[in-house]
N, C-alpha and C positions, 0 to 999 in steps of 0.2 A: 824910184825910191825903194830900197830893201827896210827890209823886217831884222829885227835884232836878231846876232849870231851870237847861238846858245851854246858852250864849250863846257864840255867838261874835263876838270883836270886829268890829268891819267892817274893818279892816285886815288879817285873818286870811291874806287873798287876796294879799297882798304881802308877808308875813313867810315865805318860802321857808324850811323847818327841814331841807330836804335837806340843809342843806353840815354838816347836826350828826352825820352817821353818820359811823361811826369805820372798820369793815373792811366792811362786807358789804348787801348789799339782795335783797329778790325780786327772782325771776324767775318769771315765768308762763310756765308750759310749753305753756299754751294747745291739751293734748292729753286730759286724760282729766276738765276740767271737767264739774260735773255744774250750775250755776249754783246752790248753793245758798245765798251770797251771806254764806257764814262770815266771807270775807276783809273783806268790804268791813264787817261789822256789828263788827268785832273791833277794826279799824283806829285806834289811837286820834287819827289826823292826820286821817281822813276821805277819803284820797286813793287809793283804789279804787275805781277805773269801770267798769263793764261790765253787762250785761245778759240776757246769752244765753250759752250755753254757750260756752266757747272764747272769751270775748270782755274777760274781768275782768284788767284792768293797771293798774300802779300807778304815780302821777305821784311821780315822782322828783326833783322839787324840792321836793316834801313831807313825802315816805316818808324815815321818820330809821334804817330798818334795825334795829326793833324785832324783827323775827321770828314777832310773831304770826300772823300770815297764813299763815306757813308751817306753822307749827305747829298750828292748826287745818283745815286743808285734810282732809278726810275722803279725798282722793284723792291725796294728795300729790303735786299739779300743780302747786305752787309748791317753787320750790327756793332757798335763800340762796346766791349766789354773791358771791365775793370784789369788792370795789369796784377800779374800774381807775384808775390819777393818774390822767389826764389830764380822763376822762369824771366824775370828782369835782370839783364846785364847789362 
């Protein structure tokens, strides 16, 4: 028996789902990272990068302010903050 095959379209790279968040997105606090890469495996956009400790942020033209990331952060070094007009597209 397999596991479901996950496909992304190839235009996935230009379907920007940032401007679909309504009040709030992460922020990495980029101080008590342990890299254990919860954020990035949770993500269901896939727009979590980093590598090493203190290093994992999240591309904001993707990130729709789900709040998973925050919520599984074993460190809670990620924190939801309020979305700002202007910096909302």
């Amino acid at each position: 028996m397999f596991g479901p095959l996950i496909i992304k379209s190839a235009k996935s790279k230009a379907d920007k789902t940032g401007s679909w968040r309504i009040k709030s997105k992460p922020q990495f606090l980029q101080k008590n990272c342990i890299a254990c890469r919860m954020c990035l495996l949770v993500c269901p956009e896939g727009c979590i990068q980093g590598k090493e400790k203190n290093t994992y942020m999240a591309n904001y033209d993707y990130c729709k302010g789900c709040s998973l990331c925050a919520q599984v952060c074993p460190k809670a070094d990620i924190v939801m903050i309020e979305e700002e007009g202007e910096e909302k597209k």
